[in-house]
Structures are given as structure tokens and as C-alpha cells.
C-alpha positions as MATLAB code, in Angstrom:
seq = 'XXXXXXXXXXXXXXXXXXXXXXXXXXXXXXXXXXXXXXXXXXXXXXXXXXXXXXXXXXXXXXXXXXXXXXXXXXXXXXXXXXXXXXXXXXXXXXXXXXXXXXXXXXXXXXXXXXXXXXXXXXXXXXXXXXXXXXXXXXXXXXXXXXXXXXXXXXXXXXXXXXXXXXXXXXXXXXXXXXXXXXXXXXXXXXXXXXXXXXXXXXXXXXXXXXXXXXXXXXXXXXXXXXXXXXXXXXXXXXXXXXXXXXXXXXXXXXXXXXXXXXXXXXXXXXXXXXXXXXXXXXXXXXXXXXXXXXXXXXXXXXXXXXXXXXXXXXXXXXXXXXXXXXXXXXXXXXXXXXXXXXXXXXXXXXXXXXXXXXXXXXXXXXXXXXXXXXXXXXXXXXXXXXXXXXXXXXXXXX';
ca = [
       0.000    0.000    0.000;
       1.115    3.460   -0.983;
       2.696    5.085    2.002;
       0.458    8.278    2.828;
       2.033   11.382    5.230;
      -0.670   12.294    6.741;
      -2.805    9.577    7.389;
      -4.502   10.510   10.461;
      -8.946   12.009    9.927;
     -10.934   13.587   12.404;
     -14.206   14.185   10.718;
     -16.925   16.126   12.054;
     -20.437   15.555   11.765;
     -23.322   17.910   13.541;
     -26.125   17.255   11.367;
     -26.986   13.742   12.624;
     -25.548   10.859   14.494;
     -23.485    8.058   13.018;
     -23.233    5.450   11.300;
     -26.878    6.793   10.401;
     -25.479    9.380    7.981;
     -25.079    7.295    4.765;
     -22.421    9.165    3.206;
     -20.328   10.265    5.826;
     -20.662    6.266    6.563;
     -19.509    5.574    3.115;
     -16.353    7.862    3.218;
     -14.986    6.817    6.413;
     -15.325    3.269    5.494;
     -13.451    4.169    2.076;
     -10.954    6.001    3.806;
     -10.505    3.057    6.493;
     -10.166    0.856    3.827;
      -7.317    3.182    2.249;
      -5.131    3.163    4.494;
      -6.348    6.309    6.922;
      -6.801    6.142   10.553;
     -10.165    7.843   10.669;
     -11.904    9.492   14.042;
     -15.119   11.231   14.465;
     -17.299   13.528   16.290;
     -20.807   13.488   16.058;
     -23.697   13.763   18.448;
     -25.102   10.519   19.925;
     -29.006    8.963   19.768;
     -29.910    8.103   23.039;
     -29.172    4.636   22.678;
     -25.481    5.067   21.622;
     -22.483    4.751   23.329;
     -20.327    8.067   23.913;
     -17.353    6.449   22.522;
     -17.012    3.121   20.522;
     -15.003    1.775   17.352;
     -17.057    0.897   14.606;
     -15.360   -0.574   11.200;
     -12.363    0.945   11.676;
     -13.540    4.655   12.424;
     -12.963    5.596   16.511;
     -16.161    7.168   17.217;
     -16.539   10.341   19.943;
     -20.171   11.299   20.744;
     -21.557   14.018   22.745;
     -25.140   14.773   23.933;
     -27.327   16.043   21.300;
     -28.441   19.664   21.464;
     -32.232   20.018   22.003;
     -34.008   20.750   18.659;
     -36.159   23.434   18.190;
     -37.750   24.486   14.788;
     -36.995   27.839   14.558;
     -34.326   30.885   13.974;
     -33.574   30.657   17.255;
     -33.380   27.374   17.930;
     -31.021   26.453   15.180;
     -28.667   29.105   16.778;
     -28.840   27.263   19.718;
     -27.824   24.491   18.628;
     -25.432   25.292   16.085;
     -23.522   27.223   19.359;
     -23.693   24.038   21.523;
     -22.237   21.684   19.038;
     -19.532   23.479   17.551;
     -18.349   24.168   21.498;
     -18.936   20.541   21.771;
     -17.044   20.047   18.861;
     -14.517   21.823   19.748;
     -14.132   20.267   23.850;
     -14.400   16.591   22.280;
     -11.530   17.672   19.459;
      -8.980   18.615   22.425;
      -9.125   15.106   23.699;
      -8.973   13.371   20.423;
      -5.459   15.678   19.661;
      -4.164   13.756   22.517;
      -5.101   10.320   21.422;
      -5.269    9.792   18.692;
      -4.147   12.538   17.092;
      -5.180   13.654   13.947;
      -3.561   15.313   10.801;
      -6.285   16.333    8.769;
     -10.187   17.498    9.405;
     -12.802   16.778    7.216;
     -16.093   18.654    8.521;
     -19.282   17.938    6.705;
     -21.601   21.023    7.030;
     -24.324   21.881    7.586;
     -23.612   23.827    9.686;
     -20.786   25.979    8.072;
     -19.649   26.988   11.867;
     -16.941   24.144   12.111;
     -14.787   26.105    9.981;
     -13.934   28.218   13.415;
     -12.986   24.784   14.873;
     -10.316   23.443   11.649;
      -8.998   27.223   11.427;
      -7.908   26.957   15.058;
      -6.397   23.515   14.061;
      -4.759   25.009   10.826;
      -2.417   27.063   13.178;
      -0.512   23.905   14.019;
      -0.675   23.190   10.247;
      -3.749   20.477   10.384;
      -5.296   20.252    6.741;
      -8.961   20.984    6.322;
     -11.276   19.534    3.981;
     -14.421   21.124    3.506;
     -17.085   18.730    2.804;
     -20.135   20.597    1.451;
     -22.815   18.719    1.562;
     -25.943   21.126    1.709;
     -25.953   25.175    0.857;
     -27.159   26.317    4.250;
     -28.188   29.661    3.055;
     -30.220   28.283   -0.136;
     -31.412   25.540    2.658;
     -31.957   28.443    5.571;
     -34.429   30.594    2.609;
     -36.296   27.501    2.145;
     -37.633   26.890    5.582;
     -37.569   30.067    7.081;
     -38.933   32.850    3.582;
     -39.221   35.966    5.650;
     -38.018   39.129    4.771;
     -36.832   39.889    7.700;
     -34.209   36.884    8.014;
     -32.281   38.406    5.305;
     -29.982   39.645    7.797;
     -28.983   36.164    8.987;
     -28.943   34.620    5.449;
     -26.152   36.832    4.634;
     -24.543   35.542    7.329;
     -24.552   32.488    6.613;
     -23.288   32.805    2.881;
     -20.413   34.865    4.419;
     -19.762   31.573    6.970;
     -19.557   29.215    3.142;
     -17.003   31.592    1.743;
     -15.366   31.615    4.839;
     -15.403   27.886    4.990;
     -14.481   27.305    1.319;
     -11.241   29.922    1.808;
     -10.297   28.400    4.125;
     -10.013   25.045    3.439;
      -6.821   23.432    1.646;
      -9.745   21.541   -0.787;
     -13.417   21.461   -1.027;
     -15.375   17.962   -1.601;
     -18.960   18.929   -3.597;
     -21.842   16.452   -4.002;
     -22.709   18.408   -7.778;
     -21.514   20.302  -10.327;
     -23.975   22.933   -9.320;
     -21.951   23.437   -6.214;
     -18.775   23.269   -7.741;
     -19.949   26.375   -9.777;
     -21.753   28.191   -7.064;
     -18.406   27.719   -5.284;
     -16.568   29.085   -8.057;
     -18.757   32.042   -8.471;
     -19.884   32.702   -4.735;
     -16.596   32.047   -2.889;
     -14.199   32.564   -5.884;
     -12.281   29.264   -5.221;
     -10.391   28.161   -7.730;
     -11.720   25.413   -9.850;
      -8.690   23.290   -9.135;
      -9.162   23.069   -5.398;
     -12.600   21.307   -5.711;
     -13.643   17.915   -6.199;
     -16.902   16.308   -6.657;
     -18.249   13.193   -5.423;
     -21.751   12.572   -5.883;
     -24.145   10.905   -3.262;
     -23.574    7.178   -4.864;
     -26.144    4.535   -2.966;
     -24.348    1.439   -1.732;
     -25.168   -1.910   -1.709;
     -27.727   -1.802    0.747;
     -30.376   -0.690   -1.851;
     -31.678   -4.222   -2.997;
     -35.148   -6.127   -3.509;
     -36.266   -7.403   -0.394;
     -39.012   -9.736   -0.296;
     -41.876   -7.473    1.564;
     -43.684   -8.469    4.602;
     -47.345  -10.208    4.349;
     -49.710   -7.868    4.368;
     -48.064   -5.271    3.135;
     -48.669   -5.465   -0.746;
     -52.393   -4.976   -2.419;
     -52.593   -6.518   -5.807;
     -55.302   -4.250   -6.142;
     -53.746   -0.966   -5.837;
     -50.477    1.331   -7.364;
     -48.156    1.238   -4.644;
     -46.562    4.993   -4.633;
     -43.569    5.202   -1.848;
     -42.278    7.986   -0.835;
     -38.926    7.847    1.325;
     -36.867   10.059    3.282;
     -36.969   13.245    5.297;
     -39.818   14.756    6.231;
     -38.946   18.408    6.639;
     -40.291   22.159    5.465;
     -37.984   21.976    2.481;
     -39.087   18.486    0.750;
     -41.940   18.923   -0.683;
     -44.325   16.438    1.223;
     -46.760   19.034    1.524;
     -47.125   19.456   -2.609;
     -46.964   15.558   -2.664;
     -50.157   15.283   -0.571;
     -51.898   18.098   -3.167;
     -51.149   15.762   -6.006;
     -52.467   12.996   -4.215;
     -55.205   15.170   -3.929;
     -55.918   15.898   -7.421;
     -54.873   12.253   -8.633;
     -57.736   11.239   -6.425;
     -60.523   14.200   -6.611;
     -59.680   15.429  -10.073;
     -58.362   12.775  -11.712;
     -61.316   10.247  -10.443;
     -58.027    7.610   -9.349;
     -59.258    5.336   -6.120;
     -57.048    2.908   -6.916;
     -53.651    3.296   -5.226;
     -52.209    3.534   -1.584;
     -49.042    5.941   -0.894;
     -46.353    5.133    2.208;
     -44.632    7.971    3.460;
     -41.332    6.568    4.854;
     -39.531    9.136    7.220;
     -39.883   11.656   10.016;
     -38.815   15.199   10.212;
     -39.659   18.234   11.728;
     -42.508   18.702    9.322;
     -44.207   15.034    9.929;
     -47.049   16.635   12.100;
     -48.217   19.221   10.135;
     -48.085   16.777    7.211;
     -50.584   14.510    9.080;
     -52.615   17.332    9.855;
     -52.769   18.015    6.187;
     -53.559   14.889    5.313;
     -56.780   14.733    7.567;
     -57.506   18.369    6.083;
     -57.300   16.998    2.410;
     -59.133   13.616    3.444;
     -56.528   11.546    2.218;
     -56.337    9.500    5.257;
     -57.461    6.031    3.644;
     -54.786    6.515    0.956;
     -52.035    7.355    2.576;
     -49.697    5.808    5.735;
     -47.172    7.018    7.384;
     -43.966    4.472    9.077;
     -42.609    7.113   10.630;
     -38.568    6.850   11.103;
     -37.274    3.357   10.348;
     -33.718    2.163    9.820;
     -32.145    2.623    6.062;
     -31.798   -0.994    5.946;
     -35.379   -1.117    6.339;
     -36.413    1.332    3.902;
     -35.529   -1.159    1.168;
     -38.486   -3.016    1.777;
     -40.720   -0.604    1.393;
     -39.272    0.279   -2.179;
     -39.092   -3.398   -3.191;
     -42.943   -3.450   -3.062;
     -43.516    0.620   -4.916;
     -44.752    0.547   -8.171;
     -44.238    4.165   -8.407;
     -41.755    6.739   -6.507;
     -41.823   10.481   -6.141;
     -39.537   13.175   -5.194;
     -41.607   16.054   -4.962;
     -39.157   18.813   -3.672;
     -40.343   22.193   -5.292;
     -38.159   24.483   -7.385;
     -35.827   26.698   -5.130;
     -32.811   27.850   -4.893;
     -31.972   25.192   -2.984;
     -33.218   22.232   -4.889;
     -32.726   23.474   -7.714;
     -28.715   23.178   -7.289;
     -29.129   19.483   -4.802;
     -28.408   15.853   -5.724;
     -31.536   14.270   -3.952;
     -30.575   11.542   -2.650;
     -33.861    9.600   -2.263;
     -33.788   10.138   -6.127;
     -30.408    7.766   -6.366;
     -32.068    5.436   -3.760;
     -35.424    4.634   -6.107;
     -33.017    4.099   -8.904;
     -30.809    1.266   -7.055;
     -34.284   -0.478   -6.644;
     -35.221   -0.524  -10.126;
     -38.396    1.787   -9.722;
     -39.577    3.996  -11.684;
     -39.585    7.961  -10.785;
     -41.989   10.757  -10.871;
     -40.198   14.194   -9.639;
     -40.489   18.433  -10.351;
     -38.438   19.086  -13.015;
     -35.527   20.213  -11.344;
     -31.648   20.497  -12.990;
     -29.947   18.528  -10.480;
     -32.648   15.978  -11.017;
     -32.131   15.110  -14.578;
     -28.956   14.868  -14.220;
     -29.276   12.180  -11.656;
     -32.279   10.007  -13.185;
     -31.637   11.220  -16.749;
     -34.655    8.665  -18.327;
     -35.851    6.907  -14.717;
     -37.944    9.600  -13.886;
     -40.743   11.143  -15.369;
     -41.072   15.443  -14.868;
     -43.934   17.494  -13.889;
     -43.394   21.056  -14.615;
     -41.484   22.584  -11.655;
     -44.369   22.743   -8.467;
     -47.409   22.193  -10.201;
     -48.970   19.850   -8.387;
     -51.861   18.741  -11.187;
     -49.458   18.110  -13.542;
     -47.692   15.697  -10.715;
     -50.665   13.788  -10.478;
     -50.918   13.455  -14.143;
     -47.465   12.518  -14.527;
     -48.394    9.489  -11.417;
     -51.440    8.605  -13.314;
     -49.782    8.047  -16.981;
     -47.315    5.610  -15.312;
     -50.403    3.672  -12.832;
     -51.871    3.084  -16.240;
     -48.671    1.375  -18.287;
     -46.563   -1.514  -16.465;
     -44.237   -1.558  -19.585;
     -43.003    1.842  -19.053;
     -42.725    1.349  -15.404;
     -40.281   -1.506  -16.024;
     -38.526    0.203  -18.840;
     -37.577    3.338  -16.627;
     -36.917    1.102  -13.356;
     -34.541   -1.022  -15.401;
     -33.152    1.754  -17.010;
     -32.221    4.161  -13.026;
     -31.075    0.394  -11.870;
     -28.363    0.190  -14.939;
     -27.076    3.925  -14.392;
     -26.556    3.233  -11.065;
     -24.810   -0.057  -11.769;
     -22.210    1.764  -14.840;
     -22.160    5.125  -12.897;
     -23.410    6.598   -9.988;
     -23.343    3.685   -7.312;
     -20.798    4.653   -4.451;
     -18.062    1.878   -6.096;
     -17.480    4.237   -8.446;
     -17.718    7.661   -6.342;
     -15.340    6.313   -3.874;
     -12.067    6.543   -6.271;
     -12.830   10.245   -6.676;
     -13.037   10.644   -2.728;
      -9.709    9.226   -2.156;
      -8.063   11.007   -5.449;
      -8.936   14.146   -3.756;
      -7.493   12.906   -0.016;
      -4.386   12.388   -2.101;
      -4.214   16.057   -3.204;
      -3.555   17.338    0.381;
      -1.798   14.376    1.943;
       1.047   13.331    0.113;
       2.030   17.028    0.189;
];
């Protein structure tokens, strides 16, 4: 194995525990497997040990911060977790040691933590996975926010100045980093949000599956910024407008939107066509794709979207289903032919798009088979992985 200099990670994770995060799961693992010696802090679930080795990757929890849906509550705890953070990184100097952070925003505060570490010439690696201010506009559209959305898009430019290279999940974020932060092109690398190989058919449980209905799954995060909300409208029209009984939807996932999305659904009297898991493991969420006939990815157009590899979009493909999504650019890029687009937040044309595929099974299979081989040749994390560790090898062979 290639002898690396700097071969010791501390990554940092804020935005949910681990090994839950997917991605950040991925990387470590492919850095493990590389050769690194790979630590991180992250805050813990309640069942989780505070410290622990898992795969490889020495693991340093600390309480989570309470969660709060608001302005102020995301200040909160953004404050609390970068001090937390910060505290946890002290010990893990010590023992055992590290050469090189790799933070994974949101939120973009950790840069305050790797610049402090860049005065005893630590590396930083700024791994961008969401734009926080595109993110912050699409939960919180006030007018009088504005203040703090600045602020955060002077934290990015702060974060992707000051780190020695930038990791970017699209090419719109490469160019928005280009652009908005004036980094030069050569400093960033992307590496898209590949599934793995946990993404396969699962036989589903009895009970489950109804012959006599369109399965439509929907699966992933149930926040302000994804779109459930103009999901349940199309549901709406697919079954008021469009005269269509004859189909049952799952929502898979929680977030901090999942009550008012049940409230919604009572309001739009879609409760006998529509149920709700709530949070299950990803492992888990595989069976509920095996048995879709239909997925959806019904973010709206934003700023935010608009520029964002959805992931959930990836997921349907690994399963061979069949896609119906806003026309979004980071969207065709990803499904390309697997998905078909309703113009960008019109919910009536989403249920039209939902109804066309219910009524042909060919097409269904054509499209599914179609996401399953571009994952397969392209975008499955097998192949993402080489670009990860090409651009670990920019900054630590130095």
C-alpha cells in the first residue's frame, strides 16, 4: 500500500448521528479501507455509546443539542455543538491525534474549529454537503431573516477559503463555489451521493402489498424543504380530479414537518390513501421500495433544490423503480430517463405525470430497469469512492 504522510482524519459531523449518515458512513469506510486512521465527532441517539469503534472509524459522541424548529433554535444548537465540537476535538489531539479534518456542514460553523487547528498546520477539507443559506431561505422565507442569510453565505465563503480543498456532491456546487466564494476550480472535487449496496429487492412483509392498488412510496426526510406538503396536493388531485381510487401511498420518514403533514392529510381527506412508518432504519427502507410501483420526489423548485443531488432520487433508482419528480436540474442529471417530470411545483401536472405511469406496467419496467443500470455503470458509491480518495491524495502526500 502506498505510504500516505498524513494519514490521520478527524471528521466532524453535527447534522446527525453516526453510522446513520449514509455518506459520511460511506467515506470513512473508504478512507478506512485506504489506508487512513479515521476518528469522528458526532452527536449521539440516546441509545449510543459516547465512545465506541465501529469498522475501523474511533467514534466520539456528545449529547445532542435540544431541537427546536426555529431561527432561534437552530442558533442554539449550532452554538452548543460546535463548542462541543470543539471540547471533544482537544481530547482526540491527545489520542489519537489527527492530521487532517474533514467537517461535513451543515452547519458551516466548524470552519472556526479546523482554522484553530490550521495554526498547528492540520489540513482541512471542507465537505459541502448542503448550501445552508439556499437551505436556511427555504424553511424560514421571511423578509426579515435576510440579515442572517447573509450571514450564513459569508460563513460558506469563509469555509471554502479556508479550506486546503473542497469535496462537492454536484456540479452545481462546484460552480456556485466558483462564483460565490471565488475558489479556484482546481481546489474542488466532486463526489456525488452514490447509494451502496444496501439498496436491494427485499421480499416485503405479508400484508403489506395490495394486488389491487399502485403502490406509490415515498422515502426520506420529512422536513419544510421536501416537498411532502405538494406531494399530498397531487395525491389530492390524482384522487378528486383525476377520479383515481385505486392506489395507496407510504410515506417513509420523520422530520420536523411530519405533524403538520398529518394534519394536512386529515384536512385533504386523504387519510385512507395514505400511511405514514414514521422513522425506520435505512436498511429497512428497502423493503418498502421493493414493493412501490411508483416513486416520487416532490421537492419544489428553489434555490436550494434546484442546485441538490436528492438523494432519495439515487435510492429509487438502485431499486429498479420507476420515478416521478419536479423538473428540477440537479434531477435530470441524476435520473436522466428513470424519472418522469412534472413542470417545476405544479402539483396537477404531478398527479398526471403518477397517473400516466399507474396506467402502463411496460413503461414502469422500462424506466426502473433503465435508473437500476445507471446506477450499476455510474453513480453507485463503487465508483464515487475513487474520486473521494483522489482528492485525499491532493492534500496528503504534500
Amino acid at each position: 500500500m502506498k505510504q500516505i504522510k498524513y494519514d490521520r482524519v478527524l471528521m466532524l459531523l453535527e447534522n446527525g448521528p453516526f453510522p446513520q449518515d449514509i455518506r459520511v458512513l460511506n467515506e470513512a469506510q473508504t478512507l478506512v479501507a485506504a489506508g487512513y486512521r479515521v476518528s469522528l465527532i458526532c452527536p449521539a441517539k440516546s441509545d449510543q455509546y459516547w465512545r465506541e469503534k465501529i469498522n475501523g472509524v474511533n467514534v466520539f459522541r456528545y449529547p445532542p443539542s435540544p431541537r427546536f424548529n426555529s431561527v432561534f433554535g437552530y442558533l442554539v444548537e449550532y452554538g452548543y455543538s460546535m463548542l462541543a465540537t470543539f471540547l471533544l476535538s482537544l481530547l482526540v489531539c491527545v489520542k489519537p491525534g489527527f492530521d487532517i479534518i474533514h467537517a461535513a456542514n451543515p452547519p458551516d460553523t466548524m470552519v472556526f474549529c479546523a482554522a484553530f487547528y490550521k495554526l498547528f498546520k492540520k489540513r482541512f477539507i471542507y465537505d459541502h454537503h448542503d448550501l445552508a443559506p439556499e437551505l436556511f431561505n427555504a424553511r424560514f422565507i421571511n423578509n426579515k431573516h435576510n440579515f442572517l442569510y447573509r450571514i450564513l453565505v459569508l460563513l460558506e465563503k469563509i469555509s471554502c477559503q479556508v479550506a486546503d480543498l473542497i469535496i462537492t456532491t454536484s456540479q452545481s456546487y462546484k460552480v456556485l463555489e466558483i462564483e460565490r466564494a471565488r475558489v479556484p476550480a482546481e481546489r474542488i472535487v466532486v463526489v456525488r451521493n452514490g447509494p451502496d449496496n444496501q439498496f436491494q429487492y427485499i421480499k416485503p412483509e405479508p400484508g403489506l402489498c395490495r394486488p389491487d392498488k399502485t403502490i406509490i412510496a415515498y422515502a426520506g426526510t420529512i422536513g419544510v424543504q421536501d416537498g411532502v406538503d405538494y406531494l399530498l396536493r397531487a395525491l389530492k388531485h390524482l384522487s378528486s380530479e383525476l377520479g383515481r381510487k385505486d392506489f395507496i401511498c407510504y410515506l417513509v420518514g420523520d422530520g420536523d414537518a411530519f405533524d403538520a403533514i398529518k394534519v394536512l392529510t386529515e384536512k385533504l381527506e386523504l387519510r385512507n390513501l395514505i400511511y405514514f412508518t414514521g422513522w425506520i432504519d435505512h436498511p429497512k427502507v428497502a423493503r418498502y421500495l421493493s414493493m412501490a410501483d411508483i416513486c416520487v420526489a416532490p421537492e419544489p423548485s428553489n434555490s436550494y433544490n434546484d442546485r441538490s443531488t436528492i438523494i432519495k432520487i439515487m435510492e429509487y433508482m438502485a431499486m429498479g423503480k420507476p420515478i416521478v419528480s419536479f423538473d428540477l436540474p440537479e434531477n435530470r442529471v441524476s435520473a436522466q430517463d428513470a424519472a418522469l417530470y412534472a413542470r417545476p411545483n405544479d402539483t396537477s401536472d404531478f398527479a398526471q405525470k403518477i397517473s400516466t405511469l399507474m396506467d402502463d406496467s411496460e413503461r414502469r419496467i422500462k424506466m426502473g430497469r433503465y435508473g437500476r443500470e445507471r446506477i450499476e455503470k455510474e453513480l453507485a458509491w463503487r465508483h464515487q469512492k475513487k474520486y473521494l480518495i483522489k482528492a485525499y491524495e491532493k492534500i496528503s502526500n504534500k
